[in-house]
Phi, psi and omega in degrees: 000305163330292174296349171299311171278334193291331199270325174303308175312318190298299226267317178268003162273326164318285175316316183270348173285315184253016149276000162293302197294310184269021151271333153287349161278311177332296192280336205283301164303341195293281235270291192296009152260337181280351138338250151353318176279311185309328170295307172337316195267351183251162167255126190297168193261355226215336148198141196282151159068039153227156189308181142293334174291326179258021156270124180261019126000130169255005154285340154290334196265340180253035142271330167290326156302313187307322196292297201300332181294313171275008169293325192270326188264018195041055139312165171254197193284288183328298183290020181244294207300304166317302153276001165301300209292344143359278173292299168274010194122202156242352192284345183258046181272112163266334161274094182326162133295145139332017189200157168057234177339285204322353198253340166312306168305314198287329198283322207274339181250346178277313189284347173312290194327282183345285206290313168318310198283338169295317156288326168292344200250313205279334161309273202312350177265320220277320185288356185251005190263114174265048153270318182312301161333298201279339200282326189303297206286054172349134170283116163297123177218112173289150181285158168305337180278318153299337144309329166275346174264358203246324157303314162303311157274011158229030176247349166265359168300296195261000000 
C-alpha cells in the first residue's frame, strides 16, 4: 500500500512539472513571436537598411535582448516600441506612422491600386459594349470592279 502512495505521489509530481515546462513553453513561444514582430518593426540603428531582426550585430543582439527583456516584465509592446524610437530616433520605423508624412506612405499606394483597378474594369466595360465594337470597326464595302476582280481570281484558282 505504501509503495502504491508513493508511486502515485511521484506520478502526480511528474504530471505537474510538465504541465509547467509546457505552460512555460506556451509563454515562452508567445513572447518570442511578439518579439520578433517588434524587431520587425525597428530599423537597426547598427546596420543600415536592415530590420533589427536581420542584424547580426552584437549591439543588435543586446538591444533585442533589452526589448525581450521588457516583454518579460510586461511592457507592452507600443511602450518598448517608444522607447527604442526615443533613443534612436523615428528614423528608425521600419512601419511609418499614421500621421503627418506617414499618411501619405499609407494613402499613395493604396489610391495607385484604386486607381489601376479603375481602369481595368472601365477597358472591360468599354471592351465588352458593342457599341464600343462596332464604333472601333468602320463597315467596309467592295466595289463592283473589285467584286469582279476577286471572282476572277478564284475561278482561276479552280
Amino acid at each position: 500500500m505504501r509503495s502504491v502512495t508513493i508511486f502515485l505521489i511521484s506520478l502526480a509530481c511528474a504530471l505537474s512539472i510538465s504541465a509547467g515546462t509546457a505552460l512555460a513553453d506556451e509563454r515562452s513561444e508567445a513572447l518570442d513571436r511578439e518579439a520578433t514582430n517588434l524587431y520587425q518593426q525597428v530599423f537597426s540603428p547598427f546596420c543600415p537598411g536592415r530590420s533589427l531582426n536581420d542584424c547580426p550585430s552584437s549591439k543588435a543582439a543586446e538591444l533585442k535582448d533589452d526589448m525581450r527583456a521588457q516583454l518579460e516584465a510586461g511592457k507592452s509592446g507600443e511602450e518598448i516600441l517608444q522607447g527604442v524610437f526615443q533613443k534612436f530616433g523615428d528614423q528608425y520605423r521600419a512601419v511609418p506612422k499614421f500621421a503627418g508624412v506617414g499618411v501619405l506612405v499609407w494613402l499613395v499606394p493604396a489610391g495607385f491600386v484604386a486607381l489601376g483597378l479603375a481602369i481595368a474594369v472601365a477597358l472591360s466595360f468599354r471592351r465588352r459594349s458593342p457599341a464600343a465594337q462596332s464604333a472601333s470597326l468602320p463597315e467596309q464595302r467592295i466595289s463592283a470592279e473589285e467584286e469582279r476582280r476577286i471572282q476572277e481570281e478564284l475561278s482561276k484558282i479552280e
